[in-house]
C-alpha positions in Angstrom: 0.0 0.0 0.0 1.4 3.5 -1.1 1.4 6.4 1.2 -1.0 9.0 0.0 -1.3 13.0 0.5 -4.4 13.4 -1.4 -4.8 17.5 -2.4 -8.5 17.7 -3.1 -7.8 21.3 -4.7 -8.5 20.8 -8.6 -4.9 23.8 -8.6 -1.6 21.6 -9.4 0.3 21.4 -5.6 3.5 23.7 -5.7 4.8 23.5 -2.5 6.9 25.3 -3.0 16.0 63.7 17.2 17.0 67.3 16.5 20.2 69.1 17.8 19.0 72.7 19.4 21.9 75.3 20.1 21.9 77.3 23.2 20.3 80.5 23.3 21.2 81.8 26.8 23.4 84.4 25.4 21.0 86.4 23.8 19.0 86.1 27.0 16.3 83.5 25.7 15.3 81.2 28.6 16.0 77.5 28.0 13.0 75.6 27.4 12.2 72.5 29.0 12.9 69.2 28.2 10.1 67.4 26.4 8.3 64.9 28.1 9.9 61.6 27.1 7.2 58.4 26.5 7.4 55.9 29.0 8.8 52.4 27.7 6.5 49.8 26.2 6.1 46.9 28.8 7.7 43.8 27.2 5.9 41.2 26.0 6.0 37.7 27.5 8.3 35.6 25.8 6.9 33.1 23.2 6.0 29.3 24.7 8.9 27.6 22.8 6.3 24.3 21.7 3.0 26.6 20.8 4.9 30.3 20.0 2.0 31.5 21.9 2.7 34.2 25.1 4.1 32.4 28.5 4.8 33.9 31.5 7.1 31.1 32.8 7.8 27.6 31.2 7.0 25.0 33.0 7.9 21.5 33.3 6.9 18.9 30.2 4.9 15.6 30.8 5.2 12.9 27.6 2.3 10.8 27.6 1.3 7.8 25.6 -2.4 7.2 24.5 -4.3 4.9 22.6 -5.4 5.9 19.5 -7.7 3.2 17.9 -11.7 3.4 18.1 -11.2 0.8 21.4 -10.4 4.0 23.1 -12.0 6.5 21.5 -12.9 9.1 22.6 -9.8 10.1 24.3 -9.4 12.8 27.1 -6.7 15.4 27.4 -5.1 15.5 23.9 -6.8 18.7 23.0 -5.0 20.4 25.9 -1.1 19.0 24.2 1.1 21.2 23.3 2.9 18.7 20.3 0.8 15.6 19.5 3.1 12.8 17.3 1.4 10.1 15.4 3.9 6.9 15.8 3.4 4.0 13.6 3.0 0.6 15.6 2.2 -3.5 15.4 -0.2 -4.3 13.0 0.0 -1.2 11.0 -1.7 1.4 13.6 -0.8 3.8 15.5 -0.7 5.8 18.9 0.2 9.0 20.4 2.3 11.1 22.5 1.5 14.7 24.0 3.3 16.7 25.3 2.3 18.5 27.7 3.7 22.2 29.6 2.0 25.3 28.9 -1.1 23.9 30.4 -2.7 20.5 31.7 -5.4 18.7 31.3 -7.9 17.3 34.4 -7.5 13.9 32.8 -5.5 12.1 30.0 -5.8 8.7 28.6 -6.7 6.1 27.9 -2.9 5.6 28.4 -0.9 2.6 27.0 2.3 0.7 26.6 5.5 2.7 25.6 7.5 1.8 22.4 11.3 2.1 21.6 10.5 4.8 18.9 9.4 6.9 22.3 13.2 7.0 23.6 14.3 8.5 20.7 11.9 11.3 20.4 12.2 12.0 24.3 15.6 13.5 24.6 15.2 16.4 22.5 12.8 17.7 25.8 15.5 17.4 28.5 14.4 15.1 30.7 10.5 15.3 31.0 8.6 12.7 32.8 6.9 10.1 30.9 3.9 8.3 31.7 2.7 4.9 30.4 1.0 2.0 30.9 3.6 -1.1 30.7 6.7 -1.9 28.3 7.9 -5.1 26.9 10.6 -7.2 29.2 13.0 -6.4 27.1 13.1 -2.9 26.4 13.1 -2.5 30.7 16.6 -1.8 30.1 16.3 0.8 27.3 13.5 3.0 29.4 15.7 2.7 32.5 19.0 4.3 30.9 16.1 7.2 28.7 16.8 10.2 29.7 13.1 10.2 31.3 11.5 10.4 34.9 9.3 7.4 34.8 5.6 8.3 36.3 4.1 5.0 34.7 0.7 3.2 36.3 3.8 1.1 38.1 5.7 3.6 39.7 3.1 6.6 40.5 0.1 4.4 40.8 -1.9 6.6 42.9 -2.0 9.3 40.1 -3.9 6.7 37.7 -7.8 5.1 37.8 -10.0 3.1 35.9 -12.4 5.4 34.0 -16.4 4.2 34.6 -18.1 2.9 31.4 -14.6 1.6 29.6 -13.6 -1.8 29.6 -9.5 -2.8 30.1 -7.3 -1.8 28.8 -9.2 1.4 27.2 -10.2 2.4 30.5 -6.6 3.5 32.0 -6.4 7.6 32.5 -4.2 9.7 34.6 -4.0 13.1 36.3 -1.3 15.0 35.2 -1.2 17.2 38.0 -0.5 13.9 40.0 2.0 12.9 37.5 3.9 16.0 37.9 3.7 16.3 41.4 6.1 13.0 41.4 8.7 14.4 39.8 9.2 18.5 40.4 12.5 18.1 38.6 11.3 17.2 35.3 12.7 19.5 32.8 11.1 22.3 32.0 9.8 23.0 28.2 13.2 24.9 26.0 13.7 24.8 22.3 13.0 22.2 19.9 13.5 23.6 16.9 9.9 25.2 16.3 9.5 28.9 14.9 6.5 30.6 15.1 4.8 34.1 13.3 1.3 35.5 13.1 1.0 35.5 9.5 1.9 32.3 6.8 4.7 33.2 4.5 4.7 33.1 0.8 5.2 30.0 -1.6 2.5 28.3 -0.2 -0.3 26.2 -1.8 -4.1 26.6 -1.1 -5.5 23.1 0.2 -8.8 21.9 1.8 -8.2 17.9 3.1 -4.5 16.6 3.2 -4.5 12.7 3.9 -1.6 10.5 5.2 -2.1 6.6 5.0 -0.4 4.1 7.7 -0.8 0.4 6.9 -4.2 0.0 8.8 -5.0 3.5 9.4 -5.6 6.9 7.4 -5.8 10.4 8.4 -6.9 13.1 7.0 -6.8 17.0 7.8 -9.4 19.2 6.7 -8.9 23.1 6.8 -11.1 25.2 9.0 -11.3 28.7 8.3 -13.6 29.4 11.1 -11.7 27.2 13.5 -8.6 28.4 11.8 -7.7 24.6 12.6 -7.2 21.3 10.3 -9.6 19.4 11.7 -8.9 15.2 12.3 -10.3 12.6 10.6 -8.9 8.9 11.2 -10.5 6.2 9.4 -13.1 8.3 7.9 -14.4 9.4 11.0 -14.2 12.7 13.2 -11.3 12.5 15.6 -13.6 13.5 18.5 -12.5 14.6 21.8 -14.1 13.8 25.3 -14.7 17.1 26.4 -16.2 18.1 23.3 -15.5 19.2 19.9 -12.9 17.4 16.9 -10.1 17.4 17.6 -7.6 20.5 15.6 -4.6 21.9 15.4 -3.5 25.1 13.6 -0.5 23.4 12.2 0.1 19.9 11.1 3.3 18.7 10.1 3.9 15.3 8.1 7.5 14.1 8.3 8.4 11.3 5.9 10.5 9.0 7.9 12.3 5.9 7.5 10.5 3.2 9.4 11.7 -0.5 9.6 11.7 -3.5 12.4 13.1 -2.8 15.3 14.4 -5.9 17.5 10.9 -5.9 19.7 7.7 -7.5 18.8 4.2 -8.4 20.4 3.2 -11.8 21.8 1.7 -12.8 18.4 5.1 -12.6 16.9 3.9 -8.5 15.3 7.5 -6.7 15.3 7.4 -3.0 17.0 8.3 -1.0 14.1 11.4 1.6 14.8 10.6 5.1 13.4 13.9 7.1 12.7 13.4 10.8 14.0 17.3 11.7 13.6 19.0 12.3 10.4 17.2 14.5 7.7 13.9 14.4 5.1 11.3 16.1 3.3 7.9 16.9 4.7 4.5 19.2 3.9 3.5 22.1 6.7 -0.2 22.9 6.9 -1.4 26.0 8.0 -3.9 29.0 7.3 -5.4 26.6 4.5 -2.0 26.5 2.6 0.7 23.1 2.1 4.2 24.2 2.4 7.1 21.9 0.7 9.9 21.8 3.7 13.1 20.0 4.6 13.4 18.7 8.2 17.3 17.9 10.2 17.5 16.7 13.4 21.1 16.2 13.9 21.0 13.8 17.4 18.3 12.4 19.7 19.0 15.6 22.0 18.9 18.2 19.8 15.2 19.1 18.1 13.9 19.0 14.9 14.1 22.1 12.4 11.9 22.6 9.4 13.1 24.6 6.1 11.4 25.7 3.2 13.3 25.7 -0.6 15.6 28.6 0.2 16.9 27.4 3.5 14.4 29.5 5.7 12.8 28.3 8.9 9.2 27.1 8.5 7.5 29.4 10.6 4.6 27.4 12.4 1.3 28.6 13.5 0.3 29.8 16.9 -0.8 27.3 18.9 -0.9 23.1 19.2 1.2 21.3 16.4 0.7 18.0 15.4 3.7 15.6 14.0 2.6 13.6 11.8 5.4 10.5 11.6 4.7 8.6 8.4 6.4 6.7 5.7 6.1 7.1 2.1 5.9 3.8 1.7 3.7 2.2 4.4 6.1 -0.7 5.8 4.1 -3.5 8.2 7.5 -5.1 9.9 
């Protein structure tokens, strides 16, 4: 099966101050000074994950959710700050938000980590992370992850069984709770993300984007009175608990090389590895318009930067951004 971004636009996509001299000898008097204008207050600085004003930056919490209809719908993701979309078994996928500027009440249904997690993790420090179990074998890898572990095993008091949802969909947490365990976490800093009011030229007009996984398809519609692309999975609204579909005013879809990674399920399903590091080609959404970019992400602690044709940053919209983490060739390890 072929990955697919699907313009639905008939157009062809081509992303591509005065000196006074004194007059006291001839017995003027001096006039006074003028009154000078007080200085502007300055700003707050910009949130360094939504570009949006911040008094202080707070610590980030990386939490893994389920994202299949078995758990839909899910709580707390409209209140991320980044959401990734990371391919696993079978072909589907899951999430992780991050979380600082602000948290949720509740988040979840929250599920097993995955190796491709560890690698996207230490480009925020050393956040916490909270999940919902791990393979036996990759115990090891999420020990020496630059990470402060707040999983349903270690903080279990800050997670409960949601009423009308069976196990394992039924798993949330309170990130207030989650936090509370680990005050060192680090707080949110640069990760490559640029932000501006305005789009910037060379973009192209576009209404639905879709991306295809193996077993699952999204697709981003363009709100102008949202100002959001709106998510649709499987041909469905992407709903959220506390009302509304879920948006975001930028969506970015990174082609990235995915293959098997040495873990696999207990039906023999290998954990596919999706490489964040190195460099690619992607498409920006925003204000309605599909930008052609390059991303480079030169190690696992440094963050990702996005470039359009001439070498200049991406600039992102205000607000929640979505990283979209496909192939462009669907690969089921």
């Amino acid at each position: 099966m072929r990955a697919v971004i699907r313009f639905t636009l008939a157009t062809a996509v081509v992303l591509t101050g005065a000196a006074c001299s004194s007059d006291d000898a001839a017995g003027k008097q001096p006039q006074a000074e003028a009154a000078q204008p007080s200085p502007s207050p300055t700003p707050p600085p910009e949130h360094p994950f939504t570009g949006k004003p911040v008094e202080q930056r707070r610590p980030v919490l990386a939490v893994k959710i389920e994202n299949t209809s078995a758990g839909k719908p899910q709580m707390g993701v409209r209140s991320a700050d980044i959401v990734y979309v990371e391919q696993v078994e079978g072909g589907l996928t899951r999430l992780m938000a991050i979380f600082s500027s602000k948290l949720p009440a509740k988040v979840g249904p929250v599920r097993s980590a995955r190796i491709s997690d560890l690698h996207i993790i230490p480009m925020f420090g050393k956040p916490a992370f909270a999940y919902s179990g791990v393979q036996s074998k990759m115990i090891p890898f999420v020990r020496e992850a630059p990470l402060f572990d707040v999983s349903d095993s270690s903080v279990p008091g800050a997670y409960f069984r949601e009423p009308g949802r069976y196990a394992p969909y039924n798993l949330f947490a309170t990130p207030k709770k989650l936090l509370a365990k680990t005050p060192q976490a680090s707080k949110a800093g640069d990760v490559g993300f640029t932000f501006s009011d305005e789009p910037p030229p060379g973009g192209t007009p576009q209404k639905k984007v879709s991306v295809r996984y193996p077993a699952a398809r999204f697709t981003f519609a363009w709100s102008e009175k949202h100002k959001r692309w709106l998510v649709e999975q499987d041909g469905k609204k992407d709903m959220a608990e506390e009302g509304g579909q879920l948006g975001a005013p930028t969506v970015v879809i990174q082609w990235v090389k995915t293959e098997r990674s040495q873990f696999h399920d207990f039906t023999g399903s290998y954990t596919p590895l999706v490489h964040t590091v190195g460099k690619g080609t992607g498409v920006v959404l925003r204000d309605g318009q599909a930008y052609r970019v390059r991303w480079s992400r030169p190690s696992e602690k440094e963050g990702t930067t996005y470039t359009t044709a001439d070498g200049s940053p991406m600039p992102f919209a205000r607000g929640q951004v979505w990283v979209v983490l496909a192939s462009k060739k669907p690969v089921a390890p």
